[in-house]
Backbone as ProteinMPNN parsed JSONL, in Angstrom:
{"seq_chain_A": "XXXXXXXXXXXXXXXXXXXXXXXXXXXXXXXXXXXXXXXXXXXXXXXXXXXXXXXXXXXXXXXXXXXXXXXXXXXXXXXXXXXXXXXXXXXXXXXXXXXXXXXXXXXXXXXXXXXXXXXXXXXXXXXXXXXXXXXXXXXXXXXXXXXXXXXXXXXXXXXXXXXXXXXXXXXXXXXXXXXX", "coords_chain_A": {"N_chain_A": [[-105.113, -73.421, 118.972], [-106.276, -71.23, 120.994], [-108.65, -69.121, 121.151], [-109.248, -65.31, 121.532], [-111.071, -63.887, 123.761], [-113.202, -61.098, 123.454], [-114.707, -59.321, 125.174], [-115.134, -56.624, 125.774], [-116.191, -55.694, 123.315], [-118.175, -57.906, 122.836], [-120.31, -57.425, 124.68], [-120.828, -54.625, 123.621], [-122.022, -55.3, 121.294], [-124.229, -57.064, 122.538], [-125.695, -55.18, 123.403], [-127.229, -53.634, 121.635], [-129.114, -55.579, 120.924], [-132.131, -57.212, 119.949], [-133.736, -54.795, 119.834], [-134.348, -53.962, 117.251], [-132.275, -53.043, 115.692], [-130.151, -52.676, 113.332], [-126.621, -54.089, 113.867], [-123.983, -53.199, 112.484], [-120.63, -54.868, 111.966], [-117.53, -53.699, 111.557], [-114.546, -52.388, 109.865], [-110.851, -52.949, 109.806], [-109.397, -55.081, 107.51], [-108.614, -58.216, 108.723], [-108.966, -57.845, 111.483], [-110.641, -58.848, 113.127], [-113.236, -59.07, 112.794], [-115.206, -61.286, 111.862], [-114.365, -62.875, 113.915], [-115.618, -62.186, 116.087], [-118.567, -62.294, 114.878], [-118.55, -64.831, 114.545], [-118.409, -65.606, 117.564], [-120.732, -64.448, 118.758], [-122.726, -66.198, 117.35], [-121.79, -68.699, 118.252], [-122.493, -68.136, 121.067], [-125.321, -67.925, 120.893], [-126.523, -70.257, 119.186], [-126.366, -71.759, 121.921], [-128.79, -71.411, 122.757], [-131.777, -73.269, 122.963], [-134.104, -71.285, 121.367], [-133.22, -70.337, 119.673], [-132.879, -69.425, 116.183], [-130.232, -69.943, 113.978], [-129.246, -68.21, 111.07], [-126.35, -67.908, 109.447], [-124.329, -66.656, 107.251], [-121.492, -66.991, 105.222], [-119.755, -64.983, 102.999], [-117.279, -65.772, 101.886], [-116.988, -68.476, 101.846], [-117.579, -71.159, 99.187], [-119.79, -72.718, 99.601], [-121.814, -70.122, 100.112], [-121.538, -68.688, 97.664], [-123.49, -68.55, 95.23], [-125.026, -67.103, 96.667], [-125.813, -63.786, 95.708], [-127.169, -61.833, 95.06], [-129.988, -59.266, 96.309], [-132.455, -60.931, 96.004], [-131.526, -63.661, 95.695], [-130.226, -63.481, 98.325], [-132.523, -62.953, 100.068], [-134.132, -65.431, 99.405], [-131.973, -67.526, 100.24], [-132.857, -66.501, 103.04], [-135.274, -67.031, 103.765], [-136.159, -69.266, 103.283], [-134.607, -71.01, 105.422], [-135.604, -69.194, 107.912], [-137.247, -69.138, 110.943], [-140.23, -68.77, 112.092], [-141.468, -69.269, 114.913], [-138.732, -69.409, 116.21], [-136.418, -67.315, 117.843], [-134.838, -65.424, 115.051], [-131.655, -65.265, 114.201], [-129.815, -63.034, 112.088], [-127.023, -63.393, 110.148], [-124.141, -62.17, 108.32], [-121.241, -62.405, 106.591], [-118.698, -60.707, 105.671], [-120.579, -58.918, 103.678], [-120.913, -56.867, 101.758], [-120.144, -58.282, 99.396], [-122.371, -58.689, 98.072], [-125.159, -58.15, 95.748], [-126.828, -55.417, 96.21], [-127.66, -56.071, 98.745], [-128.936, -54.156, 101.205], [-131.348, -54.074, 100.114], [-132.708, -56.357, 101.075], [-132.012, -56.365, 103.817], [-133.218, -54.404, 104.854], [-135.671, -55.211, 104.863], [-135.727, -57.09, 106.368], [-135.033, -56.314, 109.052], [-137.367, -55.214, 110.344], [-138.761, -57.917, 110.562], [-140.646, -59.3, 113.343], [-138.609, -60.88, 116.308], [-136.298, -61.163, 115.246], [-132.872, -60.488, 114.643], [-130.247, -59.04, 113.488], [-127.083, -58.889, 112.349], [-124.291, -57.714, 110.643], [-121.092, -58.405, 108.454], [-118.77, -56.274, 107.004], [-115.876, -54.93, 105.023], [-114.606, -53.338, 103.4], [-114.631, -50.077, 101.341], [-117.212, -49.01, 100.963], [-118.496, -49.892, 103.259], [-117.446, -48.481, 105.124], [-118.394, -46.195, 104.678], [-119.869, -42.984, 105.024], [-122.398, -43.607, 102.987], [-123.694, -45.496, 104.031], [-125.676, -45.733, 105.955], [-127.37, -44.36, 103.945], [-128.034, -46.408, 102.686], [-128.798, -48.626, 104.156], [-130.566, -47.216, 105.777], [-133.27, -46.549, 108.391], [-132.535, -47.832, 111.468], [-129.325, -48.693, 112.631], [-126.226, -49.702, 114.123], [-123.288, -49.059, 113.805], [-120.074, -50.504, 114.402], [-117.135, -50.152, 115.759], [-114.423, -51.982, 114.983], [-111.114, -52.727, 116.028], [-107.926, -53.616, 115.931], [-106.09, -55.986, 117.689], [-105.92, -54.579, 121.127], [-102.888, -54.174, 123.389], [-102.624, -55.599, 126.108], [-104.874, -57.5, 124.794], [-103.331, -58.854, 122.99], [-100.991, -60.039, 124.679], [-102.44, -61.975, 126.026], [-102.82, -63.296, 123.491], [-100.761, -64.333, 123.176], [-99.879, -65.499, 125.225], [-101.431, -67.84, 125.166], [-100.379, -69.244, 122.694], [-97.415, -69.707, 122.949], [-99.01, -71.834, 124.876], [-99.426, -73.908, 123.152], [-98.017, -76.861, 121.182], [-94.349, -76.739, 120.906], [-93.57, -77.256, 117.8], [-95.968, -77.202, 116.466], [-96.568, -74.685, 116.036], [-96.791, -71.839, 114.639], [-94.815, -69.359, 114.483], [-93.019, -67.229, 112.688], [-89.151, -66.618, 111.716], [-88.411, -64.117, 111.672], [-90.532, -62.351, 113.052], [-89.898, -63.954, 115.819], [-87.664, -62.885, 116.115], [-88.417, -60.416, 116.632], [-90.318, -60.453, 118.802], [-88.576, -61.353, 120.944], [-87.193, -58.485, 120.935], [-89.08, -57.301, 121.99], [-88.95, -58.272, 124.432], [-86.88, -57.821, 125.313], [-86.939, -55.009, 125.411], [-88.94, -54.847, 126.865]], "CA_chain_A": [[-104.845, -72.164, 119.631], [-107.347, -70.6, 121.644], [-109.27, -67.502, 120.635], [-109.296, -64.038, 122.715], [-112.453, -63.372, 123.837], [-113.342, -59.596, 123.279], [-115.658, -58.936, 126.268], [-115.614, -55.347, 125.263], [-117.04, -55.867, 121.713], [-119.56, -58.464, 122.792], [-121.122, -56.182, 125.274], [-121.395, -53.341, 123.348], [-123.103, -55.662, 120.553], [-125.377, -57.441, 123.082], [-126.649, -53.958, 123.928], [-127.967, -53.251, 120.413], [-129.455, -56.693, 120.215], [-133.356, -56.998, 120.254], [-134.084, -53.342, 119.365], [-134.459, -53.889, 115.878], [-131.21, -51.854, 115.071], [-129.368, -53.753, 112.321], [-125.664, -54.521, 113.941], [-122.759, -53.034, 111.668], [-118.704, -55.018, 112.496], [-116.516, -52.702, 110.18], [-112.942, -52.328, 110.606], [-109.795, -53.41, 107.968], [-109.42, -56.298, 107.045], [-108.056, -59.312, 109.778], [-108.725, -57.515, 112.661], [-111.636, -60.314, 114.045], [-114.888, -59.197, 112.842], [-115.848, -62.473, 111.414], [-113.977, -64.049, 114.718], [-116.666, -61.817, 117.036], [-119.508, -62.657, 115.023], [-118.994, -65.92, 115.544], [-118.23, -65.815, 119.43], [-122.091, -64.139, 119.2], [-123.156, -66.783, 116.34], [-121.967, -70.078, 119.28], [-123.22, -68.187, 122.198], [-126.633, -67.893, 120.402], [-126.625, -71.349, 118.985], [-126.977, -72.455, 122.856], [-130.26, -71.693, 123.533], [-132.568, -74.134, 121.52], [-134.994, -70.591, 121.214], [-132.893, -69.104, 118.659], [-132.28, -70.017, 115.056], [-129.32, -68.879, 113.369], [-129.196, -67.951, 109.808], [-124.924, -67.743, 108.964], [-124.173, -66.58, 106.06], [-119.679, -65.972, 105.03], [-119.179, -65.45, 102.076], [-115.858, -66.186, 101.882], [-116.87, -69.93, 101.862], [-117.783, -71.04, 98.772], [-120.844, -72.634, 99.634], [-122.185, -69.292, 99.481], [-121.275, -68.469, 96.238], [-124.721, -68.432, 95.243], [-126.023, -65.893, 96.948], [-125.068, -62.362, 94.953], [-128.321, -60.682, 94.455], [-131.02, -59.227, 97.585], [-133.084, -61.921, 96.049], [-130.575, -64.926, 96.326], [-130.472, -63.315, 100.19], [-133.768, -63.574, 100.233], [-134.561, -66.606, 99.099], [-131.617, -68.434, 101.361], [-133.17, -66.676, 104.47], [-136.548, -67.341, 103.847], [-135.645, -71.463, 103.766], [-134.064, -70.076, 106.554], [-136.425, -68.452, 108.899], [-138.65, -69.844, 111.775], [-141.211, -67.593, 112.537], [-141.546, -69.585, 115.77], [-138.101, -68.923, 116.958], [-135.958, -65.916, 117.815], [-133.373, -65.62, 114.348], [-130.085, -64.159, 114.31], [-129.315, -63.197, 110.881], [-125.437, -62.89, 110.687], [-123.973, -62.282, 107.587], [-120.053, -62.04, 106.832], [-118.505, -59.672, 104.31], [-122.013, -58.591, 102.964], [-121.144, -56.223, 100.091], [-120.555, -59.472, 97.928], [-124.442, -59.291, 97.839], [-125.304, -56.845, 95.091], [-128.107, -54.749, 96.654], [-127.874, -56.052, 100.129], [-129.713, -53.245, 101.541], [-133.199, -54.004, 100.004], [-132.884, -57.73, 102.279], [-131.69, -56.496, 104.978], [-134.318, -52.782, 105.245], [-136.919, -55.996, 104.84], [-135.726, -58.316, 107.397], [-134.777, -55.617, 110.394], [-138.917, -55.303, 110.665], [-139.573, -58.999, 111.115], [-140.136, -59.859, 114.725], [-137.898, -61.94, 117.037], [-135.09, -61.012, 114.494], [-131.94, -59.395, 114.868], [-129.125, -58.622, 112.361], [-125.549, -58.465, 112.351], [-123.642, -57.539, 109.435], [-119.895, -57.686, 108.399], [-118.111, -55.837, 105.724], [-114.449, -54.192, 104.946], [-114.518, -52.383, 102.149], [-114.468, -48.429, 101.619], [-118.417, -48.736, 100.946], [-119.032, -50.071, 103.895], [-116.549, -47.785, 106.076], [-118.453, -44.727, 104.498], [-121.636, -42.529, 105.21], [-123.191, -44.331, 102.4], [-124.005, -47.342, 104.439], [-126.49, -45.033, 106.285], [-128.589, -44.177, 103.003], [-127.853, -47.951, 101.946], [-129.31, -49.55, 105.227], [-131.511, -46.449, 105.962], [-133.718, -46.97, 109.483], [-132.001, -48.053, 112.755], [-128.464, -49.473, 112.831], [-125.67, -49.643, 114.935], [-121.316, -48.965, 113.322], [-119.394, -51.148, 115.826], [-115.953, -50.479, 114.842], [-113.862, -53.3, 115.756], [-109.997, -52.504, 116.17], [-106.867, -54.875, 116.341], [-105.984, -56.504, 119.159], [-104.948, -54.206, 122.329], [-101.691, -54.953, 123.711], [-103.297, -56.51, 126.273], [-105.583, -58.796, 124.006], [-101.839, -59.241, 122.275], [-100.522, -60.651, 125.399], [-103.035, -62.936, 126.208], [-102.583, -63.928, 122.694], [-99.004, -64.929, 122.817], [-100.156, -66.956, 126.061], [-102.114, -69.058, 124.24], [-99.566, -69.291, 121.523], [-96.567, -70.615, 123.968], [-98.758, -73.0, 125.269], [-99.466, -74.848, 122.055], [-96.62, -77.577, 121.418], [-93.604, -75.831, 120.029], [-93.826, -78.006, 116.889], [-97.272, -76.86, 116.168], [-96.499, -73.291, 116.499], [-96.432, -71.051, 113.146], [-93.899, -68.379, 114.053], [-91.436, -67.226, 111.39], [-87.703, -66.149, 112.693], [-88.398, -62.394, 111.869], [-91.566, -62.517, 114.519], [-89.349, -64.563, 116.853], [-86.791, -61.495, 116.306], [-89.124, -58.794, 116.778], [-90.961, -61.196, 120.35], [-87.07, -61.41, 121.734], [-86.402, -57.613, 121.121], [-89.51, -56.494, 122.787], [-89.025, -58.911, 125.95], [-85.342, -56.837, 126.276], [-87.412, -53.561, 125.593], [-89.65, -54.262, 128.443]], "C_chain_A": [[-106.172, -71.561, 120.097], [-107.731, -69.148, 121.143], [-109.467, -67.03, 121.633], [-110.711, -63.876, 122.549], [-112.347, -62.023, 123.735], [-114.387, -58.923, 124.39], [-116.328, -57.59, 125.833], [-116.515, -54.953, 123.896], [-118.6, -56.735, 121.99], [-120.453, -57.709, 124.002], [-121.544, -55.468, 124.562], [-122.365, -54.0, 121.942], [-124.44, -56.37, 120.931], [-126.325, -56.709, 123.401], [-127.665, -53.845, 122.258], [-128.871, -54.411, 119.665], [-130.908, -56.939, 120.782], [-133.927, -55.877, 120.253], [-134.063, -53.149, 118.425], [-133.394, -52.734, 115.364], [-129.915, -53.416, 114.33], [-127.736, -53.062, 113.142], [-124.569, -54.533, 112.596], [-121.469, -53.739, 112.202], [-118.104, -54.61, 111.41], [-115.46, -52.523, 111.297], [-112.214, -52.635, 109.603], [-109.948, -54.783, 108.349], [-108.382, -57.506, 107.806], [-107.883, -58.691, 110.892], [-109.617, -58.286, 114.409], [-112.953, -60.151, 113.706], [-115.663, -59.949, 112.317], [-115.838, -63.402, 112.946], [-115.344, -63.407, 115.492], [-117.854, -62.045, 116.392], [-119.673, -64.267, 115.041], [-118.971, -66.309, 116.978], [-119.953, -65.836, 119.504], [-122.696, -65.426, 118.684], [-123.339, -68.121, 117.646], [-122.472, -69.797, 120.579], [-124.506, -68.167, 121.856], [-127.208, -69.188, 120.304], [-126.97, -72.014, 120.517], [-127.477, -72.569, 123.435], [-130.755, -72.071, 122.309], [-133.847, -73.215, 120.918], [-134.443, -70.301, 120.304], [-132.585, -69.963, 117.361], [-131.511, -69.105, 114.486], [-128.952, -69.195, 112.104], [-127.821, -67.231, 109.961], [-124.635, -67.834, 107.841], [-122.24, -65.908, 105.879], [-119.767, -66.389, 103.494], [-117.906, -65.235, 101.354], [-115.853, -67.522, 101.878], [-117.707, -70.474, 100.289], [-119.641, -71.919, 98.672], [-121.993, -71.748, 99.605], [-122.027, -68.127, 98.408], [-122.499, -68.072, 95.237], [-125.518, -67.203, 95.173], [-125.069, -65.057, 96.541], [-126.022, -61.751, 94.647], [-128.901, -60.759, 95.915], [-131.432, -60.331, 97.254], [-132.933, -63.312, 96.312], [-130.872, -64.766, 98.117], [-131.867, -64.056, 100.62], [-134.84, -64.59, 100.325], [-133.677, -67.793, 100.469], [-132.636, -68.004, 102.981], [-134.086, -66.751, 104.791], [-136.695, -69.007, 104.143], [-135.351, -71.559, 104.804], [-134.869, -70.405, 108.025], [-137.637, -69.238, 109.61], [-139.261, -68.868, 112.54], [-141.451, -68.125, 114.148], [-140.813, -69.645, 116.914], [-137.422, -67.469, 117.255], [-134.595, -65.943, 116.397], [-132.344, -64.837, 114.478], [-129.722, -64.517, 113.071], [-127.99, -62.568, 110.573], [-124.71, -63.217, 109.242], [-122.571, -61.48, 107.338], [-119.761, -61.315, 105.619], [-120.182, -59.41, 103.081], [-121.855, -57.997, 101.617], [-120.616, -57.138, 99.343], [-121.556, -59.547, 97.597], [-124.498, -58.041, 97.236], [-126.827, -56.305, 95.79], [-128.404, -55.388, 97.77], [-128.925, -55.928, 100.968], [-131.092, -53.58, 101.197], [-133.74, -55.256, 100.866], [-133.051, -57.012, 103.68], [-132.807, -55.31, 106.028], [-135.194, -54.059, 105.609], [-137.166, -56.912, 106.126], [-135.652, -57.811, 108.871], [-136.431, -55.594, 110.752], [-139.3, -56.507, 111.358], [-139.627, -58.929, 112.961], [-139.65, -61.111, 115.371], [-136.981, -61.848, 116.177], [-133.865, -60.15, 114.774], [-130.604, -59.771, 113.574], [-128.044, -58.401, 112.886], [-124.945, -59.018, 110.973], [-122.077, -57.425, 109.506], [-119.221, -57.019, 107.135], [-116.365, -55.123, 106.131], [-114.133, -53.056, 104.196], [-114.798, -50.782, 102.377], [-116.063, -47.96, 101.403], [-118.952, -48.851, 102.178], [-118.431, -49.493, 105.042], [-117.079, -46.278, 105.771], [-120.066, -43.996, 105.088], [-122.529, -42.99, 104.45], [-123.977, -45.189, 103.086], [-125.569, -46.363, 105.129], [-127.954, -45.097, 105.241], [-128.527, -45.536, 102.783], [-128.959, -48.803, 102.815], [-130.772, -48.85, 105.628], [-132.291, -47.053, 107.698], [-132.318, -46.934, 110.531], [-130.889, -49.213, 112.444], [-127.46, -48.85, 113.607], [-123.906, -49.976, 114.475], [-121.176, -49.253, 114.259], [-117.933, -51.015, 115.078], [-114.947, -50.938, 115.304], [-112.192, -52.951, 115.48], [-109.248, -53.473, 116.244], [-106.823, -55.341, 117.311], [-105.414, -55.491, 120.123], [-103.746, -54.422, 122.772], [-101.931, -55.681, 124.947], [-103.818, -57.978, 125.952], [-104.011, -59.73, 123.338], [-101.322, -59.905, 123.187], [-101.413, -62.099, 125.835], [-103.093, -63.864, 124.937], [-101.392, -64.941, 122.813], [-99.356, -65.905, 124.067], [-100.61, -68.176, 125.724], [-101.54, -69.714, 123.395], [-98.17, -69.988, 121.958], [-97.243, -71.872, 124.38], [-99.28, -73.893, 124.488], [-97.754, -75.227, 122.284], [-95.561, -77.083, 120.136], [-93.501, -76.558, 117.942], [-95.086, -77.521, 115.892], [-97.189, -75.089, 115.685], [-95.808, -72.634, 114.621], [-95.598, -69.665, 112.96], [-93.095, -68.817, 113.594], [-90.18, -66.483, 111.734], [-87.719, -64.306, 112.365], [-89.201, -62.153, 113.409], [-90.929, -62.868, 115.741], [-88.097, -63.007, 117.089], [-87.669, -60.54, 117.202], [-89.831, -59.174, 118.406], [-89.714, -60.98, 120.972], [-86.795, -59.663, 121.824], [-87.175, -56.862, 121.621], [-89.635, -56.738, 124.144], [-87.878, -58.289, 125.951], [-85.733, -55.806, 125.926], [-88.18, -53.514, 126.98], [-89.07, -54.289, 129.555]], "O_chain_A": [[-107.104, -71.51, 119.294], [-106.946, -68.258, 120.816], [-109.791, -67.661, 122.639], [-111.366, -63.762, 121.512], [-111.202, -61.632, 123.958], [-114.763, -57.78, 124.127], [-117.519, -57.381, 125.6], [-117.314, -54.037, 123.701], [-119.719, -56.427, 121.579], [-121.632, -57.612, 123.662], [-122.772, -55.388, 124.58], [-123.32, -53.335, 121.54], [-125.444, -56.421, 120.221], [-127.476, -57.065, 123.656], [-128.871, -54.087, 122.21], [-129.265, -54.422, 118.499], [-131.022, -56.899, 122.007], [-134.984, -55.966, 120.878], [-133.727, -51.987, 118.196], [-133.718, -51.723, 114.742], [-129.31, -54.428, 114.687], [-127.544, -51.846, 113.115], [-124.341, -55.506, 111.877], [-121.058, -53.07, 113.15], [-118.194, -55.213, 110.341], [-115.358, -52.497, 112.524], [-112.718, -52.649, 108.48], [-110.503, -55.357, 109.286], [-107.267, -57.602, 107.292], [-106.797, -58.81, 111.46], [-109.477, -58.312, 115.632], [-113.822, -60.893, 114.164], [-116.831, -59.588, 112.168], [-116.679, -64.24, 113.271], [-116.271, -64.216, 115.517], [-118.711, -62.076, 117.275], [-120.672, -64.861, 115.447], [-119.532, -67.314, 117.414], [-120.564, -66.76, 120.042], [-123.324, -65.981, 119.586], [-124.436, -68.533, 118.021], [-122.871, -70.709, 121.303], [-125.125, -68.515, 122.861], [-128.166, -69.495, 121.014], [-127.872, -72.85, 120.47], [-127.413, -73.273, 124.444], [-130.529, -71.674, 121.165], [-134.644, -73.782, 120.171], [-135.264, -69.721, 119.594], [-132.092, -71.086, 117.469], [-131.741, -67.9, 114.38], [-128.397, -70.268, 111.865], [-127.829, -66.116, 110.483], [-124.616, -68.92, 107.262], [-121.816, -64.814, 106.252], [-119.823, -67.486, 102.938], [-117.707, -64.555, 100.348], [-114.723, -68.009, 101.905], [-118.83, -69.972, 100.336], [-120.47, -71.667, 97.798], [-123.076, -72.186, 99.216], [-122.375, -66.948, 98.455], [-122.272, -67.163, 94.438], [-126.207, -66.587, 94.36], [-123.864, -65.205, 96.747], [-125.807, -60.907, 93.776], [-128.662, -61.688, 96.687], [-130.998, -61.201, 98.01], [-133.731, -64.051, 96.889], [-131.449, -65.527, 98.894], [-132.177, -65.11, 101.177], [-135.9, -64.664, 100.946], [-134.238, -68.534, 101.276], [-133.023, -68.835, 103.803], [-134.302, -66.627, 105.996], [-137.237, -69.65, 105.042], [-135.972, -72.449, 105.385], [-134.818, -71.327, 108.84], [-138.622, -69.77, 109.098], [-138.786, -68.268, 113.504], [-141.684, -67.127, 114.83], [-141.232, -69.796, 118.061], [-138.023, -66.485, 116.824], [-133.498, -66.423, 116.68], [-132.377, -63.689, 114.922], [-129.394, -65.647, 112.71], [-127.823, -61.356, 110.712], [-124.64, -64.403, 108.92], [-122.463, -60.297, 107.66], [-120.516, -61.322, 104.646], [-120.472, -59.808, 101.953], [-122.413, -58.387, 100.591], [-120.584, -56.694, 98.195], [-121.891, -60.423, 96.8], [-124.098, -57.007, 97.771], [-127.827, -57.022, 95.742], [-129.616, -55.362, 97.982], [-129.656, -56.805, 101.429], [-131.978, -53.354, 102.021], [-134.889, -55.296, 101.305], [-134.012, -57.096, 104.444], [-133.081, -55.302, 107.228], [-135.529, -54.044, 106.793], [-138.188, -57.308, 106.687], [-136.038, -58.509, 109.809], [-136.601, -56.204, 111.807], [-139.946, -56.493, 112.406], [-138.693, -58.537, 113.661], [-140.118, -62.217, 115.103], [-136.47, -62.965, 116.249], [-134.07, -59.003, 115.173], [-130.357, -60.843, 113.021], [-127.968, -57.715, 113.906], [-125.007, -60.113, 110.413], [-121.573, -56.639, 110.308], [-119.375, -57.712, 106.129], [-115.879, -54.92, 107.244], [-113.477, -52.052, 104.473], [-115.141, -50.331, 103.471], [-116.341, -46.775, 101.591], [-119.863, -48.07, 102.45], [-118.844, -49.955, 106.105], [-116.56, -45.293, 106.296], [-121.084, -44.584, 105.452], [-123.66, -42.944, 104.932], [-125.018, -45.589, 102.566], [-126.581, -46.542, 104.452], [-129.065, -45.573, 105.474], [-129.722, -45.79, 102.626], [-129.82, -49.511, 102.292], [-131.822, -49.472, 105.784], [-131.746, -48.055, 108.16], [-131.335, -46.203, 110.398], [-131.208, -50.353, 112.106], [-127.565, -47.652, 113.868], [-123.368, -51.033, 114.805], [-121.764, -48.728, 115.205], [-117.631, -51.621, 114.05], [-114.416, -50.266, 116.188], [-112.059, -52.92, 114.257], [-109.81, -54.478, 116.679], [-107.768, -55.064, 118.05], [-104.19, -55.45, 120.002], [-103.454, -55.446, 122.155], [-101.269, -56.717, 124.893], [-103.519, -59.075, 126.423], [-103.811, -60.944, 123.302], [-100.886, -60.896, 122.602], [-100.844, -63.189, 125.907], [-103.36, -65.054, 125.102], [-101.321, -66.136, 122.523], [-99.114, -67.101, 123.908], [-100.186, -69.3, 125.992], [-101.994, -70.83, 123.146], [-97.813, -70.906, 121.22], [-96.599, -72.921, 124.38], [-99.703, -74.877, 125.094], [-96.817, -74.693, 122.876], [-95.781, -77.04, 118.925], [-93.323, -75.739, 117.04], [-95.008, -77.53, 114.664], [-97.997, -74.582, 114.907], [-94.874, -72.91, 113.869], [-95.546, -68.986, 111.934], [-92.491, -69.889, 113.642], [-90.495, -65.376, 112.17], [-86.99, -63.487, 112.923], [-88.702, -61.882, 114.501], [-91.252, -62.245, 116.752], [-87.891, -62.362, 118.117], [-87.431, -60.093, 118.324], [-89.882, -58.241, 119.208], [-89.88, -60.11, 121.827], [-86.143, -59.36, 122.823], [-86.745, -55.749, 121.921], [-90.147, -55.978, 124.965], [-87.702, -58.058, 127.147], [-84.758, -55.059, 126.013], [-88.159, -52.659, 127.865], [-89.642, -53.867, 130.56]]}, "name": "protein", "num_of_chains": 1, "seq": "XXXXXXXXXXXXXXXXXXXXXXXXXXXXXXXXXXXXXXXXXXXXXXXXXXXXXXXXXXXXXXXXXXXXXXXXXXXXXXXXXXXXXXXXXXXXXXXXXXXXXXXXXXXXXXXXXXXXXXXXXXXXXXXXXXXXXXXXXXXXXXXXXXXXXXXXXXXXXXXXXXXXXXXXXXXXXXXXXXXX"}
């Protein structure tokens, strides 16, 4: 199935990118802000100038990292002072003390940051004193009805076989094509 591009989201995060302003994606929880930082994560990856430091942890390969210093340590192994990095890190508050990496790493040059979280810490004015300096709340919303339509295009033209709707969904798709 094809993924919706967000045009509108990656704009407004390309703007904040190279101005040393650490990149907030907050929003609830399955609304895409893992899917948009990777859209940024593979358009980055294809210039051979940039190195990208990806960090989800939601995978258990990073399991690991749970302290600034764990951070620290992966993105120092990490880091090529010779290219431009993009340090992109998914649900962050699994990292106890975060914040003391990330105050450290917005300084380097040729670096840029993007962060994701969900949680009610990271949806609050806290994050402010937490991150302190120059960052940038992007707050990423569901799909449009719009983006929703272009979804379901994509979603028809997978082979019906393949296709993971459940007969409520198929209800509720049938009773808004005789609403419209």
């Amino acid at each position: 199935m094809a993924t919706i591009i967000r045009q509108s989201y990656i704009d407004k995060i390309e703007k904040y990118l190279g101005k040393e302003t650490i990149i907030v994606l907050v929003g609830q929880r399955r609304v895409g802000k893992s899917c948009m930082m990777k859209m940024i994560r593979d358009r980055k990856k294809a210039d051979d100038c940039n190195n990208i430091i990806f960090i989800d942890k939601e995978k258990r390969e990073f399991d690991n990292i749970q302290t600034y210093q764990d951070l620290n340590d992966y993105i120092g192994e990490h880091f090529q002072s010779d290219k431009h990095n993009y340090i992109l890190i998914d649900e962050i508050q699994d990292i106890k003390e975060f914040e003391r990496s990330i105050r450290s790493y917005r300084t380097e040059p040729n670096t840029d940051i993007i962060i994701t979280g969900s949680n009610a810490r990271m949806l609050s004015n806290e994050l402010s004193t937490l991150i302190g300096g120059r960052y940038k709340e992007i707050y990423i919303q569901s799909l449009s009805y719009n983006e929703f339509l272009e979804f379901l295009d994509s979603y028809w033209a997978v082979p019906q076989e393949q296709q993971t709707i459940t007969p409520a969904q198929m209800r509720v798709l049938k009773c808004a094509e005789i609403y419209i």
